[in-house]
C-alpha positions as a Markdown table, in Angstrom:
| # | Residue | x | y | z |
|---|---|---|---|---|
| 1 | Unk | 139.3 | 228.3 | 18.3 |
| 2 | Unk | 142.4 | 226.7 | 19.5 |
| 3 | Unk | 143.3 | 223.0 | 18.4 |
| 4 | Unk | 141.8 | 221.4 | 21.2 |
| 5 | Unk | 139.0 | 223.4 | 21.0 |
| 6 | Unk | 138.8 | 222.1 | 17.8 |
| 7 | Unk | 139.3 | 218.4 | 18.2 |
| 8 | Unk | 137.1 | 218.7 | 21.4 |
| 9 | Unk | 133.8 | 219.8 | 19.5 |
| 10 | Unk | 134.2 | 217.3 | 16.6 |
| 11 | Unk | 134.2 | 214.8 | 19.5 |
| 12 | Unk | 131.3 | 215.9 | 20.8 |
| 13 | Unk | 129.8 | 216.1 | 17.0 |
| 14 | Unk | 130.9 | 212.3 | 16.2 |
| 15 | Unk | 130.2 | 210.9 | 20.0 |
| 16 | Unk | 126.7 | 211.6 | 19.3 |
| 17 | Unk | 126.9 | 208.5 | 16.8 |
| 18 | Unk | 128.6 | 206.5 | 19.5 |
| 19 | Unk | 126.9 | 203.2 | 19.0 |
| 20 | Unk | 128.4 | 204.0 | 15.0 |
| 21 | Unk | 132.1 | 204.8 | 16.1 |
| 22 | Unk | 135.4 | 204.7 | 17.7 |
| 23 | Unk | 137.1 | 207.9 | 18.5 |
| 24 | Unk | 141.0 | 208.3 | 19.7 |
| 25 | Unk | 143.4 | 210.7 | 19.5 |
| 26 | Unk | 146.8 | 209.4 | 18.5 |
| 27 | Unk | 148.5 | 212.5 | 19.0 |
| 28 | Unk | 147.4 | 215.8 | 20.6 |
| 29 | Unk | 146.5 | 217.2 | 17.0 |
| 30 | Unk | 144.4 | 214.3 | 15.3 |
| 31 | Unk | 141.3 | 213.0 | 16.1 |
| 32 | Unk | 140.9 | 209.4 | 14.7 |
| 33 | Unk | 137.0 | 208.4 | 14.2 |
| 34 | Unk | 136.5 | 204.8 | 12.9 |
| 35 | Unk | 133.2 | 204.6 | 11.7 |
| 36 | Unk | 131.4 | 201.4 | 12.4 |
| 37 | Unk | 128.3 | 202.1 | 9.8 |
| 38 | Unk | 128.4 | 203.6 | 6.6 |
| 39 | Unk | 125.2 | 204.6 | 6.8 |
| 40 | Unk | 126.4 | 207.2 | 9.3 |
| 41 | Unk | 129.4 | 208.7 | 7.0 |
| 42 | Unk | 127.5 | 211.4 | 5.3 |
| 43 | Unk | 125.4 | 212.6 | 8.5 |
| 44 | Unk | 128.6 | 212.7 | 10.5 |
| 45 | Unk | 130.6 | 214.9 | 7.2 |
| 46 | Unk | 127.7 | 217.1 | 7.3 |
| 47 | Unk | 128.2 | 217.7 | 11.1 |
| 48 | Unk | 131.7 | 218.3 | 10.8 |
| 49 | Unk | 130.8 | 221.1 | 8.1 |
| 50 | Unk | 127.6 | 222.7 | 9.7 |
| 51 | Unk | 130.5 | 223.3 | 12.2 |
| 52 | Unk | 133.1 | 224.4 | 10.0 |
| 53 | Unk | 135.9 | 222.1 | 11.1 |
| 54 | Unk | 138.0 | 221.9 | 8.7 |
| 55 | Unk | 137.9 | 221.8 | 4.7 |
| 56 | Unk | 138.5 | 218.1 | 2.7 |
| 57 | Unk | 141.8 | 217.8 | 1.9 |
| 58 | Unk | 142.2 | 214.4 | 0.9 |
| 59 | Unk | 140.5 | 210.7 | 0.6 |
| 60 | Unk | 143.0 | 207.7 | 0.2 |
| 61 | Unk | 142.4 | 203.8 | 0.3 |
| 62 | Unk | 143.9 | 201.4 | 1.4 |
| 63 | Unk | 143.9 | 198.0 | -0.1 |
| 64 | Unk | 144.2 | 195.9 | 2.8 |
| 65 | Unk | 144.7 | 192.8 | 0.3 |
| 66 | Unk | 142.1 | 189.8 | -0.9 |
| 67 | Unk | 142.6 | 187.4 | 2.4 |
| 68 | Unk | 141.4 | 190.8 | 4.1 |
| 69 | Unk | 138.9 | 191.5 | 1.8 |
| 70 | Unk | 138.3 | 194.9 | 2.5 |
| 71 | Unk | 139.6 | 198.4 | 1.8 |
| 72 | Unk | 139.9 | 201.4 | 4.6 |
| 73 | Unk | 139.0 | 204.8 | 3.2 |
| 74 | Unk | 140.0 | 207.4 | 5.4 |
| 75 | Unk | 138.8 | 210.9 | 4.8 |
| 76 | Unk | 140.8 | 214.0 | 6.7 |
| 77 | Unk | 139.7 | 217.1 | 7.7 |
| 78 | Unk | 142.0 | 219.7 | 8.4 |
| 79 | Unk | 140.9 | 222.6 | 10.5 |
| 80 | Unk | 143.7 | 225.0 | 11.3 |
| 81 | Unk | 146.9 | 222.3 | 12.3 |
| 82 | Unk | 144.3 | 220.2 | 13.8 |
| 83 | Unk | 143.4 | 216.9 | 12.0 |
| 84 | Unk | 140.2 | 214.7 | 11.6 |
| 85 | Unk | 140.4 | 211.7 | 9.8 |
| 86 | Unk | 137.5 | 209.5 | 9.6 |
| 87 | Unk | 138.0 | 206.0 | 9.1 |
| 88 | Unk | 135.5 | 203.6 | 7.1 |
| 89 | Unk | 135.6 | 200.1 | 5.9 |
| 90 | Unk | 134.1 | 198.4 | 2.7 |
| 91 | Unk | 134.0 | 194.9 | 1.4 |
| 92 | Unk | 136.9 | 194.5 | -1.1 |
| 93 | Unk | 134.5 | 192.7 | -4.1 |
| 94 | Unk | 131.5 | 195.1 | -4.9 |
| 95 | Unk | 132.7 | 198.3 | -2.9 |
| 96 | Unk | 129.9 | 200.9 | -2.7 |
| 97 | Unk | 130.3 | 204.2 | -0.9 |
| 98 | Unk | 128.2 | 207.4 | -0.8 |
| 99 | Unk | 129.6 | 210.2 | -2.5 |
| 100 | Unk | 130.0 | 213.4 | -0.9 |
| 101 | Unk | 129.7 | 215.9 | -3.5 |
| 102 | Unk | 126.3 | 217.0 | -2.4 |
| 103 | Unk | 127.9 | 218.0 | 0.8 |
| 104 | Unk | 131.6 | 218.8 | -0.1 |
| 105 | Unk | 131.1 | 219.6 | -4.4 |
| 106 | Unk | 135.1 | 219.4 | -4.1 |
| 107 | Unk | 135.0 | 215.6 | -3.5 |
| 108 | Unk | 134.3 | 214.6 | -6.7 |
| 109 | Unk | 137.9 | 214.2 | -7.6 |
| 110 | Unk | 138.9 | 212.2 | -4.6 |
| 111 | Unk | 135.8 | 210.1 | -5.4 |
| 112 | Unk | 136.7 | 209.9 | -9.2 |
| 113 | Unk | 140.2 | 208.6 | -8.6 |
| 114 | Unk | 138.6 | 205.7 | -5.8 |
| 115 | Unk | 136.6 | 204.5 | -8.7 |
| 116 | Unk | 139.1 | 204.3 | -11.0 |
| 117 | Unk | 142.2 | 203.3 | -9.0 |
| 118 | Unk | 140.5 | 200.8 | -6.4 |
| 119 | Unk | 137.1 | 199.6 | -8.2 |
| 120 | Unk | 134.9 | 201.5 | -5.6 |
| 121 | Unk | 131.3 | 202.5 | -6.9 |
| 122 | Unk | 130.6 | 206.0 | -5.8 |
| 123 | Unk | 126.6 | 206.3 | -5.8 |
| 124 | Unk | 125.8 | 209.9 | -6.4 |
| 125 | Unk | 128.7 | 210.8 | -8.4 |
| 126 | Unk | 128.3 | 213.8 | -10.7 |
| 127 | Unk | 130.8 | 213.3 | -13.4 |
| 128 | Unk | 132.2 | 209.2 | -13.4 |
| 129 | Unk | 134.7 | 209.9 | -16.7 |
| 130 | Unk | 138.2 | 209.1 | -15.7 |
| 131 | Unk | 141.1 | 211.3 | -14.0 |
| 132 | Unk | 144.1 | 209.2 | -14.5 |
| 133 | Unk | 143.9 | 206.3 | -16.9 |
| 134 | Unk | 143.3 | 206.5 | -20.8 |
| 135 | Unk | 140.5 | 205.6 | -21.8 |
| 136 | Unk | 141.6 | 202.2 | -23.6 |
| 137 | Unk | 142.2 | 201.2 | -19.9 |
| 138 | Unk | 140.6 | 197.6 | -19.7 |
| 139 | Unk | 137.4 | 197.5 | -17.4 |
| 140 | Unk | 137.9 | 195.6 | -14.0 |
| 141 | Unk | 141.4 | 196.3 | -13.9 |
| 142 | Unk | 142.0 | 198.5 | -11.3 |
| 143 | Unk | 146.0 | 199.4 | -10.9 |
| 144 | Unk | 146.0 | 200.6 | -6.9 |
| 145 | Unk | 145.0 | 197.0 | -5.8 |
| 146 | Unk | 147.5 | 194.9 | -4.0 |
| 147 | Unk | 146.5 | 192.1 | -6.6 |
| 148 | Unk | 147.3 | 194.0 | -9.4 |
| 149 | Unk | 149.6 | 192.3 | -12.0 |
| 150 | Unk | 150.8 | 194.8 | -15.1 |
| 151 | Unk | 150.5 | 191.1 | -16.9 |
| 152 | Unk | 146.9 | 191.6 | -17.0 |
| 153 | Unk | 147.1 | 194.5 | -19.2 |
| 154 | Unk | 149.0 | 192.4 | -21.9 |
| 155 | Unk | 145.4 | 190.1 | -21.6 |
| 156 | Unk | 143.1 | 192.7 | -23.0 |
């Protein structure tokens, strides 16, 4: 398949939740899909795969900062030089996402570092030790925020 064939069926795979998303396509080799319902993350994923578009190849956060209070995860796909990100939004306090790793058993990383970086609670996660930090690293002090203060760490 071409690009557009590409980008055309995961439209068609991710329209079919149109009441759960938003679909553009900011340049003619991405295909943005904000998705409205978390609920709908995991069965839209599995589409994408029973489809084979694309392979995981990264999940980042954004903190969009405590007057926001939330955080946008977006998860890309990259199938060929085509690109799929899917875009989700959780509450900034008490962040709870699915994890992937039943699906995608390479996601576990990605999912570790959300934990440990932003303070998201992955349900489902196989293995929750920490990536990055040592293991001294207070509780509840999660470095990626916007909020952060390196003072805090002089506190504990």
């Amino acid at each position: 398949m071409n690009t557009e064939e590409i980008l055309t069926l995961a439209t068609g795979i991710v329209s079919s939740w149109d009441w759960a998303t938003e679909i553009s396509r900011p340049n003619p080799k991405q295909l943005d899909v904000k998705v409205k319902s978390l609920t709908e993350l995991i069965p839209i994923v599995v589409g994408l795969r029973v489809k084979r578009l694309g392979h995981l190849s990264a999940i980042v956060c954004s903190d969009l900062g405590p007057e926001a209070k939330e955080m946008e995860l977006l998860y890309f796909f990259c199938p060929g030089d085509a690109v799929i990100s899917l875009r989700v939004r959780v509450a900034r306090e008490n962040a709870v996402l699915p994890s992937l790793c039943e699906v995608i058993p390479g996601a576990e990383s990605f999912e570790r570092e959300l934990h440990e970086m932003f303070g998201i609670e992955i349900t489902g996660l196989h293995t929750p030790d920490r990536l990055y930090l040592p293991d001294d690293w207070p509780d509840g002090v999660y470095p990626m925020r916007k909020d952060f203060d390196p003072k805090m760490l002089a506190a504990h």
